[in-house]
N, C-alpha and C positions, 0 to 999 in steps of 0.2 A: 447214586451216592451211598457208600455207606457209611454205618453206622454201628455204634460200638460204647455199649455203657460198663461203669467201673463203676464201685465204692469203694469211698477216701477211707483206709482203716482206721485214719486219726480221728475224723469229726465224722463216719456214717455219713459225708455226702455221693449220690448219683453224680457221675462226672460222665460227661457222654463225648465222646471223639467221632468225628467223620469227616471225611473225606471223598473225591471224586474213586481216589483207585486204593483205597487203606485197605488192610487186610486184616484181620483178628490178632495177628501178630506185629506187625507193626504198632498198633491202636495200643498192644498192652505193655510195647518197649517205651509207647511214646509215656505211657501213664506214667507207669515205675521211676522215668527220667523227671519226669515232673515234680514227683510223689519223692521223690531224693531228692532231687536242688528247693523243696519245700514252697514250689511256685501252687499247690495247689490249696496250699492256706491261707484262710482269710476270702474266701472268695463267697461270693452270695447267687442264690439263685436268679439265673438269667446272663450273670457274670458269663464273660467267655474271653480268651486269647485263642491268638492266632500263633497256632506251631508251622513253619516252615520245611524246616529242612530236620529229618530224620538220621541219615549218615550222608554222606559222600555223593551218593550215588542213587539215592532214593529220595526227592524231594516229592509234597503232596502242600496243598491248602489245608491244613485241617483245623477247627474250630473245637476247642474246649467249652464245654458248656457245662455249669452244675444245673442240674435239671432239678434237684431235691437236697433238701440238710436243712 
């Protein structure tokens, strides 16, 4: 599995993404998209959602976790 951490620029939280097949790339389109539709505020540590589907053509499990904030 990998594994893939960001900070939120808004509130300084560790946001951590993985998946079975993610890639460094994927993990930082999936943030950005997050991080734009404003889904990753308000979330507390241990918090997580499940992202599915990336584009079209690229689907993964991936679990949002705030690890830190």
């Amino acid at each position: 599995m990998s594994s893939f951490t960001f900070t939120n620029p808004i509130n300084g939280q560790q946001i951590e993404l993985s998946g079975d097949t993610l890639t460094e790339a994927q993990a930082r389109e999936i943030f950005n998209q997050q991080l734009e539709a404003g889904s990753l505020v308000g979330l507390k540590p241990g918090d997580y959602k499940v992202q599915v589907k990336l584009h079209d053509s690229v689907t993964a499990n991936i679990v949002v976790n705030v690890v830190a904030g």
